[in-house]
C-alpha positions in Angstrom: 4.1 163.2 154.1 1.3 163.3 152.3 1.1 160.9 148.5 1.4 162.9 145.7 -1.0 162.2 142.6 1.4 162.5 139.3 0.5 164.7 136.8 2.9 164.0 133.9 5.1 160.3 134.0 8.0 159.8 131.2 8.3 156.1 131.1 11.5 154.4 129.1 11.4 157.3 126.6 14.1 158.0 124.1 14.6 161.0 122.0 17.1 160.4 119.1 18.1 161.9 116.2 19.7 159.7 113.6 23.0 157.9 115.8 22.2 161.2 118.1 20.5 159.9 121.4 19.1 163.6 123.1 17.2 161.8 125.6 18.3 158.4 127.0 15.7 156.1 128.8 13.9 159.0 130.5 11.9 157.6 133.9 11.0 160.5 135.9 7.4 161.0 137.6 6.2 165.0 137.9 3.6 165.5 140.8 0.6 167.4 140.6 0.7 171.0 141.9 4.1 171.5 142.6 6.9 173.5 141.0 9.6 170.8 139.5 12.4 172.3 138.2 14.8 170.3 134.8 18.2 171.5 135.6 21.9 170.9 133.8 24.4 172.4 131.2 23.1 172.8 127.4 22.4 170.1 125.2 21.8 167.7 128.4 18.6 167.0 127.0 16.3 168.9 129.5 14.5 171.3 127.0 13.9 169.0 124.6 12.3 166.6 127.7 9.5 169.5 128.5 9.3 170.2 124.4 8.0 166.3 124.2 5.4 166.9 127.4 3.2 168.7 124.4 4.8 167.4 121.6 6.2 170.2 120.8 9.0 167.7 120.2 8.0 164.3 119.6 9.5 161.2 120.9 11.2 158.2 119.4 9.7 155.8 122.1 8.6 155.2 124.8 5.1 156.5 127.2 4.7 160.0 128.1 1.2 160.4 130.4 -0.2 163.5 131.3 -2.8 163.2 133.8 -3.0 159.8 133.1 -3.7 159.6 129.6 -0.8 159.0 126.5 0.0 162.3 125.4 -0.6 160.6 121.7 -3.8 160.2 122.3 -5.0 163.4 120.8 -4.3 165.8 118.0 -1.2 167.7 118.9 -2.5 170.8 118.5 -5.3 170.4 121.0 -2.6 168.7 123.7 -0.6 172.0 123.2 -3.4 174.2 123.7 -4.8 172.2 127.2 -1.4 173.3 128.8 0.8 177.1 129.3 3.7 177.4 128.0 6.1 179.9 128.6 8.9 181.2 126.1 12.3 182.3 126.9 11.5 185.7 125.4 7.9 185.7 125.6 7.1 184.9 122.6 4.7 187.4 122.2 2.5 188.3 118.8 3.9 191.6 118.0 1.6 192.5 115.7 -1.4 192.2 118.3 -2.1 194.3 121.9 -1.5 192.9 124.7 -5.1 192.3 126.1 -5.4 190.4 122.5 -1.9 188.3 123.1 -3.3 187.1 126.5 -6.9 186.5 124.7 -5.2 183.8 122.2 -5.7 180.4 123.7 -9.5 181.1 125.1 -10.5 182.6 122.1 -9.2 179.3 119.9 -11.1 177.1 122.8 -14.4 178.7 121.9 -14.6 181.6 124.3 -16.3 184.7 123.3 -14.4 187.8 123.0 -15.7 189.8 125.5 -15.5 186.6 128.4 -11.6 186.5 126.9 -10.6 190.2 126.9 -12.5 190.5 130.5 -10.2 187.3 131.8 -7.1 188.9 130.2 -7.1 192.4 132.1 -7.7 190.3 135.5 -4.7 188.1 134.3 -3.0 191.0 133.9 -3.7 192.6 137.8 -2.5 188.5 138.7 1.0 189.5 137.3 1.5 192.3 138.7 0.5 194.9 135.3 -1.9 197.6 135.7 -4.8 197.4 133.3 -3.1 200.7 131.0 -0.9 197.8 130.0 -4.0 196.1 127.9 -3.9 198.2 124.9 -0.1 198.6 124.5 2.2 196.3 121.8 4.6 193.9 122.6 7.3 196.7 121.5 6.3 198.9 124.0 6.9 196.7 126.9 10.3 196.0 128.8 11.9 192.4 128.8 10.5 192.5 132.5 7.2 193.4 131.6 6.5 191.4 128.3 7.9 188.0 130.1 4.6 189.2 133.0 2.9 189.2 130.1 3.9 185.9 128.6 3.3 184.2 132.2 -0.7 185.6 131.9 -1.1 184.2 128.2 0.1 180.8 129.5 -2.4 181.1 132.7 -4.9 182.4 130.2 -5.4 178.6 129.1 -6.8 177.7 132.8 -4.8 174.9 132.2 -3.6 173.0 135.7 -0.2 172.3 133.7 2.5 174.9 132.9 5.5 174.5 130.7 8.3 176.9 131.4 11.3 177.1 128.8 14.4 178.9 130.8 11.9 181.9 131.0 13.5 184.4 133.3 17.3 183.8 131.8 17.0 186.8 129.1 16.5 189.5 131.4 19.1 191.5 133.9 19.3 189.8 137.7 17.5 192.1 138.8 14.7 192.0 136.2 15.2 188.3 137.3 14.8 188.3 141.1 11.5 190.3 140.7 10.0 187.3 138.1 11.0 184.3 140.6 9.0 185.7 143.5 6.2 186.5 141.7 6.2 183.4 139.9 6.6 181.9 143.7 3.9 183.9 144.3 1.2 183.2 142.0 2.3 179.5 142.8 0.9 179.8 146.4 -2.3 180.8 145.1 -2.6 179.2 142.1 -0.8 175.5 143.2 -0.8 174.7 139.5 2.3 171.8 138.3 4.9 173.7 136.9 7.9 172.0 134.8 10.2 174.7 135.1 13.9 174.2 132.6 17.1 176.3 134.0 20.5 176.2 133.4 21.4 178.1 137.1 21.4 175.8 139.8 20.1 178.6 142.2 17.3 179.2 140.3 16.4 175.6 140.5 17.0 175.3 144.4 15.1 178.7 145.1 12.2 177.6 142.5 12.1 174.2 143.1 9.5 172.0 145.7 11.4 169.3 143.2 14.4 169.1 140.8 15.8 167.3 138.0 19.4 167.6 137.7 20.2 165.9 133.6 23.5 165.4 132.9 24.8 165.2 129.4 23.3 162.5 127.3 20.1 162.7 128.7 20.4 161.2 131.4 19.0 161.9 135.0 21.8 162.5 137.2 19.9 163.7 140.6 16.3 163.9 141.6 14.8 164.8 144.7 13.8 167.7 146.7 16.0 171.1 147.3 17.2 169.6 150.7 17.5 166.3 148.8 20.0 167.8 146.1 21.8 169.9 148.3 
């Protein structure tokens, strides 16, 4: 098999809230351009684990790298916007269209208007939306349709990283079956890494080239392949 590069390392980290320990001694590896999946019942620590990847959370101690650099080496804020992230229920601006919602990070990194509103409507073909979706608001769209939505904004950073926060689990199964294979889809084109959290072990196996099964405490209990964890 061929070595993996690793595109995001935890090393000895802790997450801890007063005598609370969230995430115990964390020492998990992520390789580059793969799907890995954090797996396990609530408050095992997993979401809060891809919360401190952009310090969206931050950590008590320990190292977490991404791409090989600290992830405290920067301003938060620009760490956050180098990466997509992707909200349980989109997360979307309702205020703003769509076109403009998909337009957010680019536009805050410097790119002009018309460069981000042109990327945005072929963003929006990549997820499967026609372009008569561009002008629409977030309250026009179906839970199916504004999570498409929500996976384009967080593709819109051109980032190689994508964080994904349980973000097909508020919609019906078959809403759901629909998202995982395009999501499988646009991962065969697109080979970006993708830290995927889920609390359905199928999702995890189906999603998965690798997955991180926490059990509570924060702990990892399994990690391996699919095949591996099976």
């Amino acid at each position: 098999m061929p070595v993996l590069n690793n595109a995001i390392e935890f090393k000895s980290v802790f997450k801890t809230y007063g005598d609370n320990t969230v995430v115990d001694n964390l020492n998990l590896s992520i390789p580059e351009g793969k799907i890995t999946v954090f797996v396990g019942p609530s408050g095992c620590g997993k979401t809060t684990s891809l919360r401190m990847i952009n310090r969206m959370v931050e950590h008590t101690s320990g190292t977490i790298l991404v791409n090989g650099e600290d992830n405290t080496a920067r301003p938060a804020h620009e760490l956050r916007r180098s990466m997509g992230y992707v909200l349980q229920q989109a997360g979307l601006m309702p205020h703003r269209t769509i076109v403009d919602n998909i337009s957010t990070v680019p536009r805050l990194n410097g790119v002009s208007a018309r460069q981000a509103k042109s990327q945005a409507l072929e963003l929006l073909n990549t997820v499967g939306l026609d372009e008569s979706f561009a002008k629409r608001y977030p309250s026009q769209l179906s839970g199916g349709q504004a999570q498409r939505v929500g996976v384009a904004r967080a593709l819109a950073s051109e980032s190689s990283i994508l964080l994904m926060d349980e973000p097909f689990s508020a919609v019906d199964p078959v809403v759901r079956a629909d998202l995982q294979k395009e999501l499988l889809r646009l991962q065969s084109t697109l080979g970006r890494t993708i830290i995927f959290v889920t609390h359905d072990m199928d999702e995890a196996i189906l999603l998965g080239d690798y997955v991180a099964v926490f059990a509570r405490g924060g702990r990892i209990a399994q990690f391996g392949t699919p095949e591996e964890i099976l």
